[in-house]
N, C-alpha and C positions, 0 to 999 in steps of 0.2 A: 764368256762368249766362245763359241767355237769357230775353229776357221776353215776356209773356202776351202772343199773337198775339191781336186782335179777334175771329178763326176758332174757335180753340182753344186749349185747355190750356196754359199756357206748359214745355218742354222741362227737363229736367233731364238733361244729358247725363254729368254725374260725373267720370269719367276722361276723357271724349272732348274736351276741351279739353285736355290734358295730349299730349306727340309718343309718337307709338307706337313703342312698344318692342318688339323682336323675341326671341324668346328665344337668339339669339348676341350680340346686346348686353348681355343678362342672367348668359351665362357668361363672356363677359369681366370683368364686373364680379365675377363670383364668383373668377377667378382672381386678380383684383387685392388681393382681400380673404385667399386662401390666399397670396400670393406673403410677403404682410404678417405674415401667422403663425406663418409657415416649411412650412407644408403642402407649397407648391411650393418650387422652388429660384428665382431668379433667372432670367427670361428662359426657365422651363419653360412650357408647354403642356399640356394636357390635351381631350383631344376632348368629353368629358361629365363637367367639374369636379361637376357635381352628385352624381355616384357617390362623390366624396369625403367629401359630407357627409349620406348617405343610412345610415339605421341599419335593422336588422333585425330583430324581433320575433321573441318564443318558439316563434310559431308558423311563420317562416320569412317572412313579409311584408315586405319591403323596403319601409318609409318614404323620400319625397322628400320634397327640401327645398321642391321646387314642383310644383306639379298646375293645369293647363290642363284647358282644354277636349279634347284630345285623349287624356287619360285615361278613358278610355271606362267605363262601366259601366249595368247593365241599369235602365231607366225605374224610379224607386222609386215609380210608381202615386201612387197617392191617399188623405189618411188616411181611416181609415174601411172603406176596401177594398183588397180582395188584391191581393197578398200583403204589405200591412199594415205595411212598413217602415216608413212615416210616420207611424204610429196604430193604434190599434186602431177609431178610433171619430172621426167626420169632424171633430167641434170638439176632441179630444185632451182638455186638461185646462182648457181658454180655461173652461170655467164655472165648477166649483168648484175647480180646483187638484187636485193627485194625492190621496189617503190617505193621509195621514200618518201613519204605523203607528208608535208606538214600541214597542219589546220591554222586558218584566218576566221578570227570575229569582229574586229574592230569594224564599226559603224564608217569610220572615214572612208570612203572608197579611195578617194587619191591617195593615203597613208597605206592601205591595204593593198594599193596596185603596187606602192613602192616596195612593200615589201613581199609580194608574191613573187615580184620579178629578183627578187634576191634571192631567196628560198631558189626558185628553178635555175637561176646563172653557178650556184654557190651548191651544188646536188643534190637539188632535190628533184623528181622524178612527175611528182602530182602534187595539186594542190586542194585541200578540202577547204569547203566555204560555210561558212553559217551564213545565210541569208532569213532575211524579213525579219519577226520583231528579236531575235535574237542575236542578231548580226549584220552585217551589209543588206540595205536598202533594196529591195527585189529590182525597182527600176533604174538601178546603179552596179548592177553587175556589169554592163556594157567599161565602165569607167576601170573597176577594178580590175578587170581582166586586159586591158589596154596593152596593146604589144606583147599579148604571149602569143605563142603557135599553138593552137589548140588543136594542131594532127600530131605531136609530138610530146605537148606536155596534157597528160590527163586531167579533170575537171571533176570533181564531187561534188553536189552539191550536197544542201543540207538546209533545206525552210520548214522543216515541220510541217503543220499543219498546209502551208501553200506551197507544196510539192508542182499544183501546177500550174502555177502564176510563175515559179522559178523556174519550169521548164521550156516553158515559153519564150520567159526572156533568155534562157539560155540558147533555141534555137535560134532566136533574132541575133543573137552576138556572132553565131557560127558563119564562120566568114572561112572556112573548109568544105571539099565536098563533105556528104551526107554518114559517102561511105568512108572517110576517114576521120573521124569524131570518136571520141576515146572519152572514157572516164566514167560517171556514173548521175543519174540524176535524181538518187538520195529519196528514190519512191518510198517510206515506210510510215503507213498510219499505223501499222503497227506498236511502232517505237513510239511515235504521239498517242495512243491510248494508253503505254506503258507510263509517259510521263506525265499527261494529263487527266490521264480517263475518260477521255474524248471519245465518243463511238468512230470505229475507223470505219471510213469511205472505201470497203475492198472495192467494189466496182470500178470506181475511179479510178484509183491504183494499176487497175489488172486494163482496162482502157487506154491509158495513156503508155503502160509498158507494153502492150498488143500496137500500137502506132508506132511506140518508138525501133519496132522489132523492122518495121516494114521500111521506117524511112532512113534508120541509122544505125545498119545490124551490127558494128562494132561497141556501138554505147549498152552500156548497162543501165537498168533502169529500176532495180527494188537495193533496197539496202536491209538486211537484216542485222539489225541491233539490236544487241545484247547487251551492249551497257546501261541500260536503264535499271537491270536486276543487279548487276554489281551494284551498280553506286547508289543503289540503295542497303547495300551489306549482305548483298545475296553469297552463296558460298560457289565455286566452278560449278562441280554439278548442276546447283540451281540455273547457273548459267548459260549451261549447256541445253539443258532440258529448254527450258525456255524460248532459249534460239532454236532449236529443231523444231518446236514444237509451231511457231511462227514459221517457217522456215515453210511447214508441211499446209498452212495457211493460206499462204500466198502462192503455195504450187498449186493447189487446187483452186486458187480462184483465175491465176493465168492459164491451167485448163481449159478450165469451166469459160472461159474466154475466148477458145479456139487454137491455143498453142497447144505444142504438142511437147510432155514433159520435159524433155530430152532440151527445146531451146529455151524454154521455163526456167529450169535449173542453172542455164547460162547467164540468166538475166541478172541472177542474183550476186549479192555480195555481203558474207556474214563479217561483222564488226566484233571482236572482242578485246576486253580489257586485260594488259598484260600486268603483271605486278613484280613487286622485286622478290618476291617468294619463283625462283628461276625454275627449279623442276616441275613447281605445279603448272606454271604458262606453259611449260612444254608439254607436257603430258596432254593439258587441256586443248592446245590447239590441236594434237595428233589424235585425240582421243574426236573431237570436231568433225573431222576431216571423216572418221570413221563411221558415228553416229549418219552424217546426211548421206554416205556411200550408203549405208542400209536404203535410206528413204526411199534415195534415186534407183534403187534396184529392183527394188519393189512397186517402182513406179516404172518400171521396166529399163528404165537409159541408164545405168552406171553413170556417175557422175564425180570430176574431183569441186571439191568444196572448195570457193576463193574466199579469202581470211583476209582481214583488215584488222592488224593488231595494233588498240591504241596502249599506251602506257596509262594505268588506273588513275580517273580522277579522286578518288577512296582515298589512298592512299596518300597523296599529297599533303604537307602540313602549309601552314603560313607562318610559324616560327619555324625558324631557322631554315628557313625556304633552300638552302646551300646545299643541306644533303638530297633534297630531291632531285638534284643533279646525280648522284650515285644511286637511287631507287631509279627512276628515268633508265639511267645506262645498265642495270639487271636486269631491265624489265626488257628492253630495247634486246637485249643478248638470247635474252631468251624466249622472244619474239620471233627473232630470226633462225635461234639452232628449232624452234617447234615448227619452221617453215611456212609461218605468214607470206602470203607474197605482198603485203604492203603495209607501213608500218608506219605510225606518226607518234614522234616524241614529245610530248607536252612540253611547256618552257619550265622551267624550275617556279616561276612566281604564278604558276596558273590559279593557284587558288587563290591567292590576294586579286588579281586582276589584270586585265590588257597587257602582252608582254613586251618588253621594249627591244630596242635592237639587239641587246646583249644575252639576252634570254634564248631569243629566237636563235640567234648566231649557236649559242653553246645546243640546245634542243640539237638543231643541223647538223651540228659536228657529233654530236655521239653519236648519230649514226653513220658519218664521214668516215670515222675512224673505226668504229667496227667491222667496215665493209674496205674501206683502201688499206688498215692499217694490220688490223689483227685477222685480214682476209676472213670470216668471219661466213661468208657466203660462199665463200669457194669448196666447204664442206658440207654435203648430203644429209642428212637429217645426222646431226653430228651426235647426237643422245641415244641415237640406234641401238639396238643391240645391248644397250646398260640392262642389266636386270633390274635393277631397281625402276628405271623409266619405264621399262615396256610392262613393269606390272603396274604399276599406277597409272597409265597409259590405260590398261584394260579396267582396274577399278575404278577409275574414276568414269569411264564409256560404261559401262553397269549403270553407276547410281547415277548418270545423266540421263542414261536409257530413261530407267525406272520413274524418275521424272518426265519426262515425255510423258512416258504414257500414261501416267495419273493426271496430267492436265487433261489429256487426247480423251479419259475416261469421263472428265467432266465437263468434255462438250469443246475440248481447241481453247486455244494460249485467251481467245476473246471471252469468253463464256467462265470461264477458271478464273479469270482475275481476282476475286476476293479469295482462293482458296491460292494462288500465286502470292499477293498479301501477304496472308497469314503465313505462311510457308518463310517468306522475305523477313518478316517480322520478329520470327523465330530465331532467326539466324542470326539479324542484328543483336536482337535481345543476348544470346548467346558469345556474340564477338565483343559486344560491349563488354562485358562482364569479364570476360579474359584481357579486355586491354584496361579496365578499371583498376583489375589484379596485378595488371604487369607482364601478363603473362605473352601476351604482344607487346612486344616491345617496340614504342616508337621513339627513333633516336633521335635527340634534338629537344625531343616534348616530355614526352614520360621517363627516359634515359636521358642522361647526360642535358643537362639542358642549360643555356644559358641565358641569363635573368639580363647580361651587360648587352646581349646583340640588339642591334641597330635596326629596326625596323625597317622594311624594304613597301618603300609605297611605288602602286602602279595607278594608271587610270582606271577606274571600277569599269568591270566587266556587263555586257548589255542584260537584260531584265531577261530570264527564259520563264517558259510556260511551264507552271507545276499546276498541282490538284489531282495527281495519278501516285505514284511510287516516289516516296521521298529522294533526297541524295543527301548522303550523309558523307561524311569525311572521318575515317578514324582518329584523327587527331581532333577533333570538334570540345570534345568534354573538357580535356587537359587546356585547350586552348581558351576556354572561354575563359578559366581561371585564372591564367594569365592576363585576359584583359582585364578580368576585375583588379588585380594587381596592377595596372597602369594605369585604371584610372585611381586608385588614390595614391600612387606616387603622383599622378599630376595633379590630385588636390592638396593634397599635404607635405610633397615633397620626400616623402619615403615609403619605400612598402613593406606591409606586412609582415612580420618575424617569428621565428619560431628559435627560442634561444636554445643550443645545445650545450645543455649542461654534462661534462664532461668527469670519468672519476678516472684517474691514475693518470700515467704518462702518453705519452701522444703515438708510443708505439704497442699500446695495449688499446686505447680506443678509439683509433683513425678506423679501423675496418665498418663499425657500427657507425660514427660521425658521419664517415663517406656516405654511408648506404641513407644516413637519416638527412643528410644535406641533400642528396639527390631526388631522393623522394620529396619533400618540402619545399624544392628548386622546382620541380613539376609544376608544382601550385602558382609559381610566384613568388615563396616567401624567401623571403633574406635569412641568414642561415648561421647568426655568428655563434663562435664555439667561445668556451671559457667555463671555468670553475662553478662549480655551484653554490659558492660563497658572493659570487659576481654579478650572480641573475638579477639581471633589471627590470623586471615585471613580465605581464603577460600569457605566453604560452611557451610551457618548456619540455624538451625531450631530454631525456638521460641517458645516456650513452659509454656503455665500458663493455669490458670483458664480460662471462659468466662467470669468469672465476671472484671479482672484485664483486658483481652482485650480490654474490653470495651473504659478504660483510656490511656491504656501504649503499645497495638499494636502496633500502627501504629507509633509511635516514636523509637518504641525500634526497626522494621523495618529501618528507615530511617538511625538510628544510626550504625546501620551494614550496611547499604549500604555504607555510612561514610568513615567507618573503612573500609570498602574495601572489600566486603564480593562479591563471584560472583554469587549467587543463596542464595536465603533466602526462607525457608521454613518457614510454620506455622502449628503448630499439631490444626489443628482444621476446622470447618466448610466452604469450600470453599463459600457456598452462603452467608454466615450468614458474613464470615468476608474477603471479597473480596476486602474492600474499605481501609484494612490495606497497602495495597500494597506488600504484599510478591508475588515471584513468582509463589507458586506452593505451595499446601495443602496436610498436610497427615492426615486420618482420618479410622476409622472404614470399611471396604471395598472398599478404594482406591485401585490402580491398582499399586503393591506394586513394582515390576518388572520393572516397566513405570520409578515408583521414582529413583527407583535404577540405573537405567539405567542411565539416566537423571544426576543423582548426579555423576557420573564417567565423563561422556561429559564436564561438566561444568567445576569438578577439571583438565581435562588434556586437557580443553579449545580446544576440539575438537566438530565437531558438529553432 
């Protein structure tokens, strides 16, 4: 570092004391580190090593491992102004922090009022509601909402299909003037035709936000959701596309209504799903932000886009429900650095069921502590200026675009549905198949998983309306496996095995054991290790070195056919050791699901 000149400021120059590095110094070093992996062969070359270790997103976006300045992408402006990718609004969240929304289902209202008012005393900001058949009782909102200040704490609601049976009784409860009533009144038949397929009621919709504009100009009154396309396994783009395209839906029917764009666009409030994949929530919400700045421009009012970021119900598992407490807190981080201004943390048990006080408490506090402790809001779109974010920021605002308008091509988000579908469908099909593989890694379920944890029971969650766009849960397939595994440890008192038959010492085949217990833990099965002189029937993997293969495979096979074994695996190379004679190979991006599968058929000698 250099010091304070008499003139001026003394220089922080950072890197620039370090020799400068060129990026073909950089891919020699990357080739040195693939030569070391076996990536390359010995003495091989590669023109652009970096293609080796570049992955590709749902939406077709090629990820690099490094991003320069020469990664070019369009000025992201200024927060506060258009087109808004920085902000909506020039200080972001630096004064009070975003909104901190939690969401209420529970059916009790008196349980629900207890705990709303805890949520708002304990900092939370707003509160979202599920009402009617999916949550609190439409003519029990008065109950639930008992002792809040509702000119102070916001109000969402959320009835689906009786948007205006909820808004009614939500006017009856307002016990504020007209004009200080805050919050939102969760107008979207939109998002009910996305879940049910229900023909939506624009008219109604664009009617009841044209009154609510006249009697309670601070209330918001459409909600644009966009989690119907995630959580049915849709990829961001999809997600994006989707909500613009709705988005342009509802602006043209609160026109066509007699509003004038500009207080249209105010009305609104887009919902997206945040996930623990941190740069893409970022990118996606800034990329958001930018998409509807076109709309609204076009539509002549410039407008900034308001963002309601939940954390992914997708994502979520029901084993080992513990880490979603660390998915939650990524997703929650980068919620806030992509500049949501409201943002609601799922509880850790939300996919098992109704959360209890300790769930809700922990949900509350990551976002307590992101905002009081790691100031977290006091910084400006904190990802700014990354080359890496502001170009996936611009690719990923492309293939949302391009979505748009292939819906807008077939007629708007209502008209497109079946080709929305297929599209969703695709993508699932596509994500399954990588998390089948391994190749998503879900920790807890397909990673590291544990067969001893304790089941976490909640009260089941109220009955929602499907018949439109599934929800699916990534961890769904690995999980149902596991239950089959509980239920005949609870009829037999043991589960399922897959016996690891082992060759040489335990510092030659712990690497493969590891890899073949962890995969076969996925499943359910019990996983004990020992000799192949040991094997006590069943189904067996064999597990050593390549070097000990070489000698003792194909015998130590045979020996378990012997012994009477009905499927014998091998942790290793299908081509390389095919001629051992096992039936079936587990390896590095096998099709983990297949195995699994497979191993269950074989022990209950079904086909």
């Amino acid at each position: 570092m250099t010091t304070p000149s008499k003139t001026g400021p003394a220089e922080l120059p950072l890197a620039g004391e370090f020799p400068q590095v060129d990026r073909a110094q950089w891919r020699r070093s990357v080739e040195a580190v693939l030569r070391k992996s076996g990536v390359l062969a010995e003495g091989q070359h590669h023109d652009s090593p970096e293609d080796l270790l570049a992955t590709t997103t749902y939406d077709g976006i090629t990820i690099s491992p490094l991003y320069t300045a020469e990664d070019e992408a369009p000025a992201a402006g200024f927060p506060g102004i258009a087109p808004y990718v920085r902000g909506g609004s020039p200080q972001g969240s630096a004064a009070g922090g975003w909104d901190v929304r939690q969401r209420h289902a529970d059916p009790d209202a008196s349980l629900t009022n207890r705990e709303v008012l805890a949520d708002l005393e304990c900092g939370a900001g707003s509160v979202w509601l599920a009402l009617g058949d999916g949550g609190i009782p439409i003519d029990q909102l008065g109950d639930a909402l008992n002792g809040v200040y509702l000119d102070l704490a916001g109000v969402v609601l959320d009835a689906g299909a009786q948007f205006a049976a909820a808004a009614d009784a939500y006017f009856e409860v307002l016990d504020v003037q007209p004009s200080a009533a805050i919050g939102n009144l969760g107008i979207d038949p939109l998002g009910v035709h996305a879940r049910t397929g229900a023909a939506p009621d624009l008219d109604a919709a664009a009617e009841l936000a044209v009154r609510t504009v006249r009697t309670h100009p601070k209330l918001q009154a459409i909600v644009v959701d966009a989690l119907p396309y995630h959580d049915a396994g849709g990829s961001d783009a999809e997600e994006l596309g989707c909500s613009i395209a709705a988005g342009v839906t509802y602006l043209r029917a609160l026109t066509a209504a007699g509003l004038d764009a500009a207080t249209a666009a105010q009305l609104m409030e887009f919902r997206y799903a945040a996930t623990a994949d941190q740069f893409m929530t970022i990118a996606k919400l800034r990329a958001a932000r930018r998409l509807w700045t076109r709309v609204t421009q076009v539509s002549g009012s410039p407008a900034a886009q308001r963002q309601h970021a939940v954390t992914s119900s997708a994502m979520l598992t029901q084993r080992d429900p513990w880490v979603n407490m660390l998915r939650t807190t990524l997703a929650c981080f980068a919620a806030g650095a992509g500049g949501a201004d409201a943002v609601t943390v799922q509880s850790f048990d939300a996919a098992i069921g109704l959360p209890d006080p300790f769930s809700r408490r922990i949900a509350r506090n990551t976002q307590a502590l992101l905002l009081e402790e790691s100031h977290l809001g006091q910084v400006i779109d904190p990802a700014g200026g990354s080359w890496y974010v502001e170009r996936l920021t611009d690719e990923l605002a492309r293939a949302g675009w391009a979505w748009f308008q292939e819906i807008e091509r077939a007629g708007g988000v209502v008209e497109a549905f079946p080709l929305v579908r297929e599209r969703l469908e695709q993508t699932w099909r596509q994500r399954s198949e990588n998390i089948a593989h391994r190749k998503d890694a879900l920790t807890g379920v397909s990673e590291f998983p544990n067969l001893a944890e304790k089941p976490v029971r909640r009260r089941p969650l109220p009955p929602v309306a499907t018949g439109g766009l599934p929800r699916v849960r990534y961890a769904q397939a690995f999980e149902e496996l596991r239950d089959r595994s509980d239920a005949q440890l609870a009829q037999t008192g043991a589960r399922p095995s897959v016996y690891l038959a082992t060759i040489g010492p335990v510092a030659v085949h712990t690497g493969r054991s590891t890899f073949a217990a962890n995969l076969f833990n996925a499943g359910g099965f019990e996983t004990p290790v020992g000799s192949v002189e040991d094997f006590p029937g069943g189904v067996a993997c064999v597990c050593s070195s390549d070097k000990l293969y070489a000698d003792q495979a194909a015998d130590a096979v045979a020996a378990l056919r012997k012994a009477g074994a009905k499927h014998v695996f091998l942790a290793g190379s299908a081509k390389k050791w095919a001629d051992t004679g096992a039936d079936a190979f587990i390896f590095v991006g096998c099709d983990a699901l297949s195995v699994l599968h497979t191993t269950y058929r074989e022990l209950e000698g079904t086909k």
